[in-house]
Structures are given as structure tokens and as C-alpha cells.
C-alpha positions in Angstrom: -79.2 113.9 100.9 -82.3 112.1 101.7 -85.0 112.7 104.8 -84.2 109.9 106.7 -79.9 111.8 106.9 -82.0 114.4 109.1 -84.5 112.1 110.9 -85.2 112.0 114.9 -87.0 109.1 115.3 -90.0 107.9 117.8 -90.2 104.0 117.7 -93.8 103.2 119.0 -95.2 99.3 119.6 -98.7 100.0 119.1 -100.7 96.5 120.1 -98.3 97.3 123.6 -99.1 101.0 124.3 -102.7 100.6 123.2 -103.3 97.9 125.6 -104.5 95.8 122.9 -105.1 92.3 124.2 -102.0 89.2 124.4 -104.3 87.0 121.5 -106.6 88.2 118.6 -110.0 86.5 118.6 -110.1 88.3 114.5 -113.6 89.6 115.8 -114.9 93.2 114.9 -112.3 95.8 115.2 -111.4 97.7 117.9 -110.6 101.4 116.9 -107.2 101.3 119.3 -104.8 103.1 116.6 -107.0 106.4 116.6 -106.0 106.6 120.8 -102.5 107.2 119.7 -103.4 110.4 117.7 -102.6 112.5 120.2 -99.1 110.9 120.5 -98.4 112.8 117.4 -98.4 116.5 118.7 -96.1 115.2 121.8 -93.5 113.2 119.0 -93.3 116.3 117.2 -92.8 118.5 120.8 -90.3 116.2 121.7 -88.5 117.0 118.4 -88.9 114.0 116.5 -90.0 114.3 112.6 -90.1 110.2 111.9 -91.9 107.3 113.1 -91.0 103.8 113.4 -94.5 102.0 113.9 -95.6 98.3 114.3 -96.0 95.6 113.8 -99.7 96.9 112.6 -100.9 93.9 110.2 -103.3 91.2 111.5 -101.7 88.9 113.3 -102.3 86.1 116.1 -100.3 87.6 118.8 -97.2 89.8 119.4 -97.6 91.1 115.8 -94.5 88.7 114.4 -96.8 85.9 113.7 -98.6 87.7 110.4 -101.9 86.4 109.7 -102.6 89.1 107.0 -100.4 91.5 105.5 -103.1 93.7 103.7 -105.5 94.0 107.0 -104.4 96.2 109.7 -104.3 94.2 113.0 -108.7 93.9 114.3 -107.3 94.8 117.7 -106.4 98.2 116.1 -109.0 98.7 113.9 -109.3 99.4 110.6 -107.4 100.0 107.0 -109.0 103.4 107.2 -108.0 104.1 110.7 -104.3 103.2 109.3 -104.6 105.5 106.8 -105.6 108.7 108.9 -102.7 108.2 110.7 -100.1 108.4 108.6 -102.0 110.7 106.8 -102.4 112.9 110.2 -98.1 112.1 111.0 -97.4 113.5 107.2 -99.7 116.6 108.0 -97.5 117.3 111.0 -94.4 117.0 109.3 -93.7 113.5 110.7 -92.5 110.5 108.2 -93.8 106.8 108.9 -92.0 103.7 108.6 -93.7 100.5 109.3 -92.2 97.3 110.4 -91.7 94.8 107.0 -92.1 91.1 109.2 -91.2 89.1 105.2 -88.7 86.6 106.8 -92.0 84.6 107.9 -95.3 84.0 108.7 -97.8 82.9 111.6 -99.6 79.8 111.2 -103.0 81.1 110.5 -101.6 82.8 107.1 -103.7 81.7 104.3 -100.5 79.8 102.5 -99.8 77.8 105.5 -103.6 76.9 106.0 -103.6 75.4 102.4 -100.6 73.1 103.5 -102.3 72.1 106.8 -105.6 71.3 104.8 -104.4 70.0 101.3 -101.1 68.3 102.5 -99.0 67.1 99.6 -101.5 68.9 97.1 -101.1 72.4 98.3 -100.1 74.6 95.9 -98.1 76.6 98.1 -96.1 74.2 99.6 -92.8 75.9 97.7 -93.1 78.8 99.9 -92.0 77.4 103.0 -88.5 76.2 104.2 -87.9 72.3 104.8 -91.9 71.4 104.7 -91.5 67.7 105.6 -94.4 65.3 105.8 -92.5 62.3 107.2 -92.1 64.6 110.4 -94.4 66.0 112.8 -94.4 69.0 115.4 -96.6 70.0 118.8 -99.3 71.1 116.6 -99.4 67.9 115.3 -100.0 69.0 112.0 -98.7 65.4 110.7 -95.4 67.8 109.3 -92.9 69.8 110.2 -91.2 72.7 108.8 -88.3 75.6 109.1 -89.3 78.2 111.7 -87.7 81.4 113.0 -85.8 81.1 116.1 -87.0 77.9 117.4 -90.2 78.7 117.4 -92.9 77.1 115.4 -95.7 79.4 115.9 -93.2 81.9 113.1 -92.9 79.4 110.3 -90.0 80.4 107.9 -90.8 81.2 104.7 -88.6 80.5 101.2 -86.9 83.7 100.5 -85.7 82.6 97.0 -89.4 81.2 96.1 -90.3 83.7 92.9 -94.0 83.5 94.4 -93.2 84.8 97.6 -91.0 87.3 96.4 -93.5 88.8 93.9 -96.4 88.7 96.7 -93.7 90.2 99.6 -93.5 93.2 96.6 -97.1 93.4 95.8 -97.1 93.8 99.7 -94.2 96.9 99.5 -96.7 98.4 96.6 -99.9 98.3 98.4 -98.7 99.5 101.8 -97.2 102.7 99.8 -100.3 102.8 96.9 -102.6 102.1 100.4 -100.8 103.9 103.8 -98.5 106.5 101.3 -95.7 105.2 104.3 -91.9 106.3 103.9 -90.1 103.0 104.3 -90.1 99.8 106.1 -88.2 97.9 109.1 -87.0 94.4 108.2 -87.6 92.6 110.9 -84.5 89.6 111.3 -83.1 91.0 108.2 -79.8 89.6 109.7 -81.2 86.0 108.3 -82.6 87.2 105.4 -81.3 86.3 101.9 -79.4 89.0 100.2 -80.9 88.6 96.6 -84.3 88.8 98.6 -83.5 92.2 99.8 -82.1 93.3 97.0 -85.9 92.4 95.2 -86.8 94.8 98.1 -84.4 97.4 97.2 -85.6 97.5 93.9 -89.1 98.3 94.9 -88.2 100.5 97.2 -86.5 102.5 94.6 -89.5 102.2 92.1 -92.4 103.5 94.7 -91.1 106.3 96.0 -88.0 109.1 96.2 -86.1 108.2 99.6 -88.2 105.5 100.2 -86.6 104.1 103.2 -84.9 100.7 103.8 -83.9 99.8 107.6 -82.6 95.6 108.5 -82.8 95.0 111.8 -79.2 93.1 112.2 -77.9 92.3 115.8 -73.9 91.7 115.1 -71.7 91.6 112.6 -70.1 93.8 109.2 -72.9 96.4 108.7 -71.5 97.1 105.4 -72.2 93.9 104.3 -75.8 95.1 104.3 -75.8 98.6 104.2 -74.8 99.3 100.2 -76.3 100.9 97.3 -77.6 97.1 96.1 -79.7 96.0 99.3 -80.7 98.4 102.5 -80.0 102.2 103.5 -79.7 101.3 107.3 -78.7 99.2 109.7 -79.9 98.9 113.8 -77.0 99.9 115.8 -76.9 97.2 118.3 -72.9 98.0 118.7 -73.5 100.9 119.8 -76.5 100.1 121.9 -74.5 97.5 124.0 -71.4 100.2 123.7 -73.6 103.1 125.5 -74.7 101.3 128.6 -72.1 99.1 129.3 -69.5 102.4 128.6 -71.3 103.7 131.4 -72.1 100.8 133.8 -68.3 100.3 133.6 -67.1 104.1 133.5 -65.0 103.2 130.7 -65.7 105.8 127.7 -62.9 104.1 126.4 -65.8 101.2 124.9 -68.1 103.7 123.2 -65.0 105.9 121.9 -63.7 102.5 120.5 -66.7 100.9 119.1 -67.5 105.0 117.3 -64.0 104.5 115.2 -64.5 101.1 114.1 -68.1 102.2 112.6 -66.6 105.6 111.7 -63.5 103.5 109.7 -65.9 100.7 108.5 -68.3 103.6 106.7 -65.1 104.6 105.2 -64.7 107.7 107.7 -67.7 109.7 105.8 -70.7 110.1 108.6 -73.0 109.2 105.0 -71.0 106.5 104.3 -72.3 103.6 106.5 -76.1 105.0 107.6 -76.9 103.3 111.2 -80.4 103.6 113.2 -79.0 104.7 117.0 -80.8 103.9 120.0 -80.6 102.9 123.7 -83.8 100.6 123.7 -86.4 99.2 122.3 -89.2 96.5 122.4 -86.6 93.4 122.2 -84.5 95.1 125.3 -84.9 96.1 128.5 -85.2 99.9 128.8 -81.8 102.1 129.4 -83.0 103.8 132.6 -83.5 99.6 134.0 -80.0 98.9 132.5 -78.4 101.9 133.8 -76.6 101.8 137.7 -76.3 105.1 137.9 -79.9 106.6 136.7 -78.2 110.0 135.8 -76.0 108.7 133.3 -79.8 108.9 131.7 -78.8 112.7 130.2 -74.8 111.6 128.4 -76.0 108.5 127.2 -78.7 110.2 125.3 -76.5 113.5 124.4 -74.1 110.9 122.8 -77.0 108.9 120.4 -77.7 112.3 119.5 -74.5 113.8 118.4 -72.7 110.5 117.0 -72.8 110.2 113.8 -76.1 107.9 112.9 -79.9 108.7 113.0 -81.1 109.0 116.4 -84.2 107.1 118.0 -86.3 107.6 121.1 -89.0 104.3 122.3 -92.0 105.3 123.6 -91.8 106.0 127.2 -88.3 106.4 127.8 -88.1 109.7 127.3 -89.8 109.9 130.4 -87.6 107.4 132.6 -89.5 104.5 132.4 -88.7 101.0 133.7 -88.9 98.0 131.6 -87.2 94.3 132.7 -87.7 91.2 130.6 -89.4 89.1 133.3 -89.3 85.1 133.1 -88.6 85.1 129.5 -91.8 87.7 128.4 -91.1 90.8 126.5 -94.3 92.8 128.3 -93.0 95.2 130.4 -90.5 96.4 128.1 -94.2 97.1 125.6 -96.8 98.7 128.3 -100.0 100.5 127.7 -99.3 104.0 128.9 -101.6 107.1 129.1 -100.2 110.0 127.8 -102.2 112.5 130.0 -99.6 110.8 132.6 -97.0 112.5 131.5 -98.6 116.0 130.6 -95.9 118.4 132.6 -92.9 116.2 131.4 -91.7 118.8 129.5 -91.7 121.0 132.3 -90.9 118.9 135.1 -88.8 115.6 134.2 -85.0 116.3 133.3 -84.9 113.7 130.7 -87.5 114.9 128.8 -86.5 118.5 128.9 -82.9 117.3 127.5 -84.3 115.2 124.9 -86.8 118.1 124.0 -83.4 120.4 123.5 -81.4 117.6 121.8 -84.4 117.4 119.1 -84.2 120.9 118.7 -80.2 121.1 118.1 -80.4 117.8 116.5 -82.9 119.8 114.0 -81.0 123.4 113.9 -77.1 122.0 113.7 -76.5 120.4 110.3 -73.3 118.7 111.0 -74.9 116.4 113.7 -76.1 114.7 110.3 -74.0 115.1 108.0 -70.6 116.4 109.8 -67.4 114.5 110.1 -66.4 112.8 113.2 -63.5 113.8 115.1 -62.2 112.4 118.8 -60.9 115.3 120.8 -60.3 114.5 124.3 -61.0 110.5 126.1 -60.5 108.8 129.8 -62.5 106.5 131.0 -64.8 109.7 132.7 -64.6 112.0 130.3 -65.3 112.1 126.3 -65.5 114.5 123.8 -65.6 114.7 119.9 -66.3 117.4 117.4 -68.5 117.3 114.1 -67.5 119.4 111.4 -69.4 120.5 108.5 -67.8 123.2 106.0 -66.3 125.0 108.9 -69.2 125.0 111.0 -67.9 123.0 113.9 -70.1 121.2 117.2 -68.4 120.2 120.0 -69.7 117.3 122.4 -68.2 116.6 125.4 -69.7 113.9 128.4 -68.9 113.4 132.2 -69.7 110.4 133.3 -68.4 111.0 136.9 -69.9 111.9 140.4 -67.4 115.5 140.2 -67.6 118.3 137.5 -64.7 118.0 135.3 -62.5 120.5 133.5 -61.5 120.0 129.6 -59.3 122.1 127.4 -60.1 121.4 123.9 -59.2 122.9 120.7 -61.8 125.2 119.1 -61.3 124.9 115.3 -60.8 128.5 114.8 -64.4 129.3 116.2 -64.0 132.5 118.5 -67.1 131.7 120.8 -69.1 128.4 121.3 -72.2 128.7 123.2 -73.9 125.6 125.6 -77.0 124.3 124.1 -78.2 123.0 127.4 -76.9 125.4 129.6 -76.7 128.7 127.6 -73.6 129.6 128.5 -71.4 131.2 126.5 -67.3 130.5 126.5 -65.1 132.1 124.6 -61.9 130.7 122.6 -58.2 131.6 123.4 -55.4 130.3 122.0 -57.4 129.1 119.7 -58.6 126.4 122.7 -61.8 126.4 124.8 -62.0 126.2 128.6 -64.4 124.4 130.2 -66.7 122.5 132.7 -68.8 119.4 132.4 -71.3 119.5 135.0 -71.2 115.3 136.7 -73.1 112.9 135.3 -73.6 115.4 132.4 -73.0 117.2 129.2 -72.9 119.6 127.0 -72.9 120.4 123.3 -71.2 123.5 122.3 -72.4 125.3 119.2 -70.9 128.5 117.7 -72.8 131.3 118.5 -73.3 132.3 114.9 -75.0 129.2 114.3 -76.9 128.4 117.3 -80.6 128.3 117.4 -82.6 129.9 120.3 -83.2 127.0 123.1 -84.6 126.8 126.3 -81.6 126.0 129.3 -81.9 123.1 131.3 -81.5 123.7 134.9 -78.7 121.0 136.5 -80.2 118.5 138.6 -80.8 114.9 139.9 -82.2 112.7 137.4 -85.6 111.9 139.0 -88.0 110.9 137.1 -91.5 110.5 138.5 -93.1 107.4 138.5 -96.1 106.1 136.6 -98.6 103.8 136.6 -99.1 101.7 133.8 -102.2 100.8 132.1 -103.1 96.9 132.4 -103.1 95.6 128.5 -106.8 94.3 128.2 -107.8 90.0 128.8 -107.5 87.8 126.0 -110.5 86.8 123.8 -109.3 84.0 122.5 -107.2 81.2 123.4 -104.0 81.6 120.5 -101.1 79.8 120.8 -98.4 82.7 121.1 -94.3 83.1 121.2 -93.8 85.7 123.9 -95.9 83.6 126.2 -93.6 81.1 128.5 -97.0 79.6 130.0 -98.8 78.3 126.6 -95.0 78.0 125.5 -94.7 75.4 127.8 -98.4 73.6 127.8 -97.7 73.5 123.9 -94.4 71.8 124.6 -92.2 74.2 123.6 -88.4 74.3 124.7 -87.1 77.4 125.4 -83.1 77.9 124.9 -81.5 77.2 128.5 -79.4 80.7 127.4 -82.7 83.1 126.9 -85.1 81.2 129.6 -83.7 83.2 132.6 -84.3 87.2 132.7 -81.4 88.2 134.6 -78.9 85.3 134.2 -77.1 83.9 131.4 -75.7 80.5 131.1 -72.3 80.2 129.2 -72.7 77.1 127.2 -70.2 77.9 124.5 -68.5 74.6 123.1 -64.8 74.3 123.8 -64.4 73.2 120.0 -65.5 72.9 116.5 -65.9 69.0 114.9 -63.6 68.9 112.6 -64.2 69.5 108.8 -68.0 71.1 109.7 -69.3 73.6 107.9 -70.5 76.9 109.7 -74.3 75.9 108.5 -73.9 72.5 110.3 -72.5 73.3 113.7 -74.3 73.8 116.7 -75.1 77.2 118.1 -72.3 76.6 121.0 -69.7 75.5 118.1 -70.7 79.0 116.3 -70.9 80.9 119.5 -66.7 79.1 119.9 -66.1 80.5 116.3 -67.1 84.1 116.9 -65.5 84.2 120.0 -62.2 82.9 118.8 -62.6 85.2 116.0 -62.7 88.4 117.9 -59.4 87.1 120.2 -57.7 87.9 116.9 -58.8 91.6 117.0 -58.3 92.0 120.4 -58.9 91.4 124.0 -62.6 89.4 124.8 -64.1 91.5 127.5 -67.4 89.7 129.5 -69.5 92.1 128.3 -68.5 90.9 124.6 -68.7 87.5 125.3 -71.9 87.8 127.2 -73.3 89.2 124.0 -72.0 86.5 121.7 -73.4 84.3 124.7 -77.1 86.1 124.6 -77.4 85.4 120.6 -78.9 81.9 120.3 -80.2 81.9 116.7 -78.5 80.1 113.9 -78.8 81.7 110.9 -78.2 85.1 112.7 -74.9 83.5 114.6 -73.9 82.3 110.8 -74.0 85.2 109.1 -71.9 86.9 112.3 -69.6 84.3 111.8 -69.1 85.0 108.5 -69.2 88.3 108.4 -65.6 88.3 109.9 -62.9 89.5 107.5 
């Protein structure tokens, strides 16, 4: 058993919710990180004991376009600002994972500046991907290269280089020798190369006990990464789509579904394939936007917290924000907020009073983490499953209709169960428990014996108050960026016809494959054609699946999905 089996996480995007301006002008820091102190005391009242962080390391933009790996970002401040933090999170009992961005670079990191000045000579030429000097690019650097995602202000760097897999460890050693942090994201780790993170897993394993390793990977086998030779955990972007889609759709039938293929595929032990659960975060647009019905809010976060998998709040949504991706920028889904805003949230906003509880039980009822998973009772309105841990047995059950619903479900022996949000107590008879899910609700039912001491939560409306956000501050420089479709397009950039409109999303799958192509060769349309032809085999092809396939528009990530297919 390791920390991160009973972690709540709080996933926090600080250049976003520090207001930190869109381009860094690498003048004299700005002491932005110490504003989010306080954000500590309200992460732990929440019930969260780990924080996902970043990206925090220099940078010319978003944060993805490193310019420095040992220099926290100017626009936050300084090393020792960094280090008060985490030092300030450990004091308060709260773990600190930062994002790892090693699958590449921005353009002003000093290996790429030796290319751009020494050409042919540059020493570091090796630790880039396809560095071609008979090519050219926007910048016209008088090369071109391998970049992430189509994008050449993220140039790729080469993962099997020995150079830049010895300096991406002395990175992993200094940010724990430095920042004393708990484990790292991997950002695009679904396009990384597996003996590259398994460098990583072996420095994870020498720095510290538990030391925590968490790939962010979109689709495909999540065993494939998740294994005793590369990373502890996964992002659990099936079960993302699977929570507000099961919803949107009133079909519990989806999320029941996609919680047995995980719950097989880890071998049916809840430890046996770790996942990182959640409903949003920065890349996303924010579950209370995505939602229909806005109280579907409370049993789509009861479920991420009782499914097996460690759970994971971003900033803000615990308080019903809004956040739509808005002609192809990510900046409403990062906003500067002011905590004093949402001083009485804990008091007066439904959602965060349920997510204060779920912390709470998620912290008091050991079989949320390390119980087995058992489906007791599924329609398309109504779902409920028990975790079970040496006899002690948790019962979850979810309404996602506009009536209360009745459900008889067995009891496993326990005499009474009480309602951790409610408080009520219901007796067993028969051996079989009676009882009433509230609409647009749910409960978790603990046996009394084992219940902690929590605070009901009055049924009502889900109406969260609305908030003002804080305008990020003006650029000081003029930076080319990524997240930017303005300079995107004065650079010359083309964005991908499938990921330039918010709220539409053209389906330009190829009808077929040319013949006798490998899967690294074809197009992304031939690739998306492979997936989807793929998952006919296992089954029907909803929209919302194909949508998804759809939505995915980078090749190495759509390569190793394909692949990943057994």
C-alpha cells in the first residue's frame, strides 16, 4: 500500500489561477505562487490530502513550451517561493506532484538555441527528432524538425538519445533533492517511448519510497502502461467521457460498462490497474458546462469517488464553475479566481458541501481504496455497486432521474447501513436493504459500525452561485504561443480542421486504409478508420465513441491506440 492508494486529489493550473500573464517577458519574478498559499487550508477542508500542480518551470507560454526545467516559471517567482510551498502542502498533510513536460521542449530551451545558432555544428543536434537542414519552417529557422501535435512552438525531443535521457533524470533528482515533491505527471506520456519511461521508473524508484509515477494517456490498453516496469497510473479519460455522456444520455448502462472493462482489464483487483479519476481538467471543458442537467453535478461526483481509482477535483469545480473551450483557446477552462469568492461555499453551495462529505468518507472508508468492486443493481436511471474490504462492505447507489427511486439491494450480511449524505439510518431484513435515492442524487451507505461522524447535506437544487473571474494580467512580451489562435495564425500556423471549431466536430475519417501501409505511415483519417473498425469487433460504435476517436488528431497518440488493440 502506497500514499497515492489513499489520495484525494486537487489538480491546480497555477500560471491560470494566478492570473499570470498569456507570454513571459523572463524579466524579474513575480511572487504569484505565494497567492495560492491560502488555497492549501481550503484543499485540505475540502478533503483532499494530494496536489497535482503545474506546469511550474520557466517557460514561454502555457507552461508546455519549457524554457528551463531547473527555474521555476519568472511569472511565479522564485525557486525558493517553490520550495515553501511544497514545504507548507507537506506541513498540512498534503503530497505534491508536479507536471514532468520530458516528451519536448519550447524553442527558447538552451539545446534548441545551440542548433538555431551553430547549425550543423551543434553539439546537441542528437537530441531532437528529424532535425533537417534541407527544410525550413514559419520561424524560418533555415530547418525544420519533429514537433508535438503539429505544433512547432513544442519541438520533439529524442527519447532514446542517452543525453537527454540522463539530463531528463538529473531533472527527476533535482526537483526531489530541490522541491522534496512526491511524484510527477507525464504530460503526453501516451507518445512517449516505453524504455524512456521505464529510465523514469527507475529513478523514481531510487529517490524516494512511493515516489509517484502518473502518464497522462487519452485511449487505449492502460495496462500497457500501468505495470511494475514503467508508470503506477494512468488518466482515466474512459471514464471521464463515460461520466458525462452516461448522464447526458441517461444511460448508466455506459459508465456500468466502461467500470467492468477496467475492473477485468486490472485483473478484477481495485490495486491491480491504478487509474487517476476525474470529470475535468485544464485540456477539457468543465463537467458543470458539459452537463444538460446541472444536478447530475452531485452522482457524477459520488461515482469518481466511490469507483474504484484515485479521485481528483480541478480547481474551481468544486464550486460549479463554467469553463468552454472558445475558438480553439484553452482559457476559460484555466481562469484566475479569488478564493475570498468562494468563502461560504462550504456552507452555502451543494456541490461543495457533497464534495466536502465525499472527502471525508473517501478518507474514513477504507474499501473506497482498496475494496473490491461489485455491480448490484443497473437501468439506464439507476446504478448501484458495492466495495468490499474484509467484510466491511460500502454500498453506492445513483439516480440520475427527475423522480426518487426505490432499490432493494442485498446487504452482505451487514444489519444496518447508515447514509453518509443524508444520515439516515436503514436497517437490513432479509438480509436486503430498502431504499430511496433522492432524483438527480445519491447516496453512499456505510455500516454503522464503521461510519465516521459527517455533517448531512440538506436535498436541494443544484445552484451554484455565480462568480466573477479575475482578468489574467496583459502580456509583456510579444512570444509566439500554442494556445493562441491569433499569433497561431499571423505565424502561419494550420490548425487541424477537426480541433479548430469549439463546439463542432468535423468527421473526416478515411473510408479506407492504402493497402500494405504501415500504422506509422497512414494518415490520421486512415488511423482514425483503423480504430474505428477495430472497436466494431467488440461491439456496437456509438456517436459518442466515434466522436472521441474523431476529437483525437495526433499521430503518435492515435498509433499507439491503434495498437494497443488486442
Amino acid at each position: 500500500m502506497a500514499w497515492y492508494d489513499e489520495a484525494v486529489f486537487y489538480h491546480i493550473y497555477p500560471l491560470g489561477l494566478t492570473g499570470a500573464p498569456k507570454e513571459n517577458s523572463y524579466g524579474e519574478p513575480v511572487h504569484r505562487l505565494n497567492t495560492l498559499l491560502p488555497w492549501i487550508d481550503h484543499i485540505k477542508e475540502i478533503g483532499c490530502n494530494a496536489l497535482y500542480i503545474g506546469p511550474l518551470f520557466e517557460s514561454v507560454a502555457h507552461g508546455y513550451d519549457t524554457t528551463d526545467y531547473k527555474k521555476l516559471d519568472s511569472r511565479l517567482g522564485t525557486n525558493e517561493d517553490l520550495k515553501n510551498f511544497v514545504k507548507t502542502c507537506h506541513e498540512k498533510g498534503v503530497k505534491v506532484v508536479f507536471d514532468g513536460v520530458f516528451n519536448h521542449t519550447g524553442r527558447d530551451f538552451f539545446a534548441f538555441q545551440d542548433i538555431k545558432k551553430n547549425r550543423e555544428n551543434s553539439k546537441y543536434l542528437g537530441w531532437y527528432c528529424n532535425v533537417n537542414f534541407w527544410g525550413n519552417n514559419e520561424y524560418n529557422d533555415g530547418f525544420s524538425y519533429e514537433n508535438w501535435g503539429g505544433y512547432n512552438v513544442l519541438v520533439k525531443l529524442n527519447q532514446r538519445n542517452p543525453e537527454v535521457r540522463d539530463y531528463i533524470a538529473d531533472v527527476i533528482r533535482y526537483w526531489v533533492s530541490e522541491f522534496d515533491i512526491d511524484g510527477i505527471r507525464l504530460d503526453a506520456a501516451d507518445v512517449l517511448d516505453f524504455d524512456y519511461m521505464k529510465m523514469m521508473r527507475w529513478v523514481a524508484n531510487e529517490v524516494k519510497p512511493d515516489f509517484w509515477l502518473m502518464g497522462e494517456v487519452i485511449h487505449g490498453d492502460y495496462s500497457r502502461w500501468v505495470n511494475n516496469e514503467t508508470l503506477h497510473a494512468v488518466t482515466n479519460y474512459t471514464l471521464h467521457k463515460a461520466l458525462y455522456s452516461g448522464h447526458n444520455d441517461h444511460n448508466y448502462f455506459e459508465i456500468a460498462h466502461t467500470v467492468k472493462r477496467l475492473y477485468d482489464m486490472a485483473g478484477q483487483n481495485p490495486l491491480g490497474l491504478r487509474l487517476y479519476n476525474f470529470v475535468d481538467n485544464h485540456d477539457v471543458e468543465r463537467i458543470y458546462t458539459k452537463l444538460n442537467n446541472k444536478a447530475h453535478m452531485i452522482p457524477a461526483h459520488i461515482l469518481m469517488y466511490t469507483l474504484p481509482g484515485v479521485p481528483s477535483i480541478y480547481y474551481g469545480s468544486e464550486f460549479g464553475i463554467e469553463g468552454r473551450k472558445e475558438r480553439g483557446s484553452d482559457d476559460s477552462l484555466r481562469p484566475a479566481l479569488n478564493l475570498d469568492d468562494f468563502k461560504d461555499a462550504t456552507e452555502n453551495n451543494i456541490i461543495t458541501k457533497v464534495i466536502k462529505v465525499l472527502g471525508k468518507v473517501r478518507k474514513d472508508v477504507k474499501a473506497l481504496s482498496y475494496g473490491g468492486y461489485q455491480e448490484l443493481s443497473l437501468t439506464t436511471g439507476q446504478y448501484a455497486f458495492s466495495r468490499n474490504l474484509n467484510g466491511e462492505n460500502v454500498i453506492t447507489a445513483v439516480n440520475n432521474g427527475d423522480g426518487d427511486a426505490w432499490l432493494n439491494l442485498p446487504a452482505a450480511g451487514v444489519a444496518k447501513y447508515v447514509g453518509a449524505l443524508s444520515g439516515e439510518e436503514v436497517n437490513a431484513e432479509n438480509d436486503r436493504i430498502n431504499v430511496c435515492i433522492k432524483a438527480n442524487f445519491g447516496e453512499i451507505f456505510i455500516p454503522v459500525n464503521a461510519a465516521g461522524k459527517y455533517e448531512p447535506v440538506k436535498y436541494e437544487e443544484v445552484k451554484p452561485a455565480p462568480v466573477e473571474e479575475k482578468k489574467a494580467e496583459p502580456a509583456q512580451a510579444e512570444k509566439k504561443t500554442s494556445d493562441n489562435s491569433a499569433q497561431k495564425k499571423a505565424a502561419g500556423i494550420k490548425e487541424n480542421p477537426i480541433k479548430a471549431e469549439a463546439n463542432e466536430v468535423k468527421d473526416n475519417i478515411a473510408t479506407s486504409v492504402r493497402p500494405g501501409v504501415s500504422y506509422e505511415e497512414m494518415t490520421v483519417e486512415e488511423l482514425q478508420y483503423c480504430i474505428i473498425e477495430k472497436m466494431k469487433k467488440n461491439g456496437p460504435v456509438t456517436d459518442q465513441m466515434r466522436k472521441t476517436v474523431v476529437e483525437n488528431v495526433y499521430h503518435d497518440s492515435l498509433v499507439n491506440w491503434v495498437k494497443s488493440f488486442r
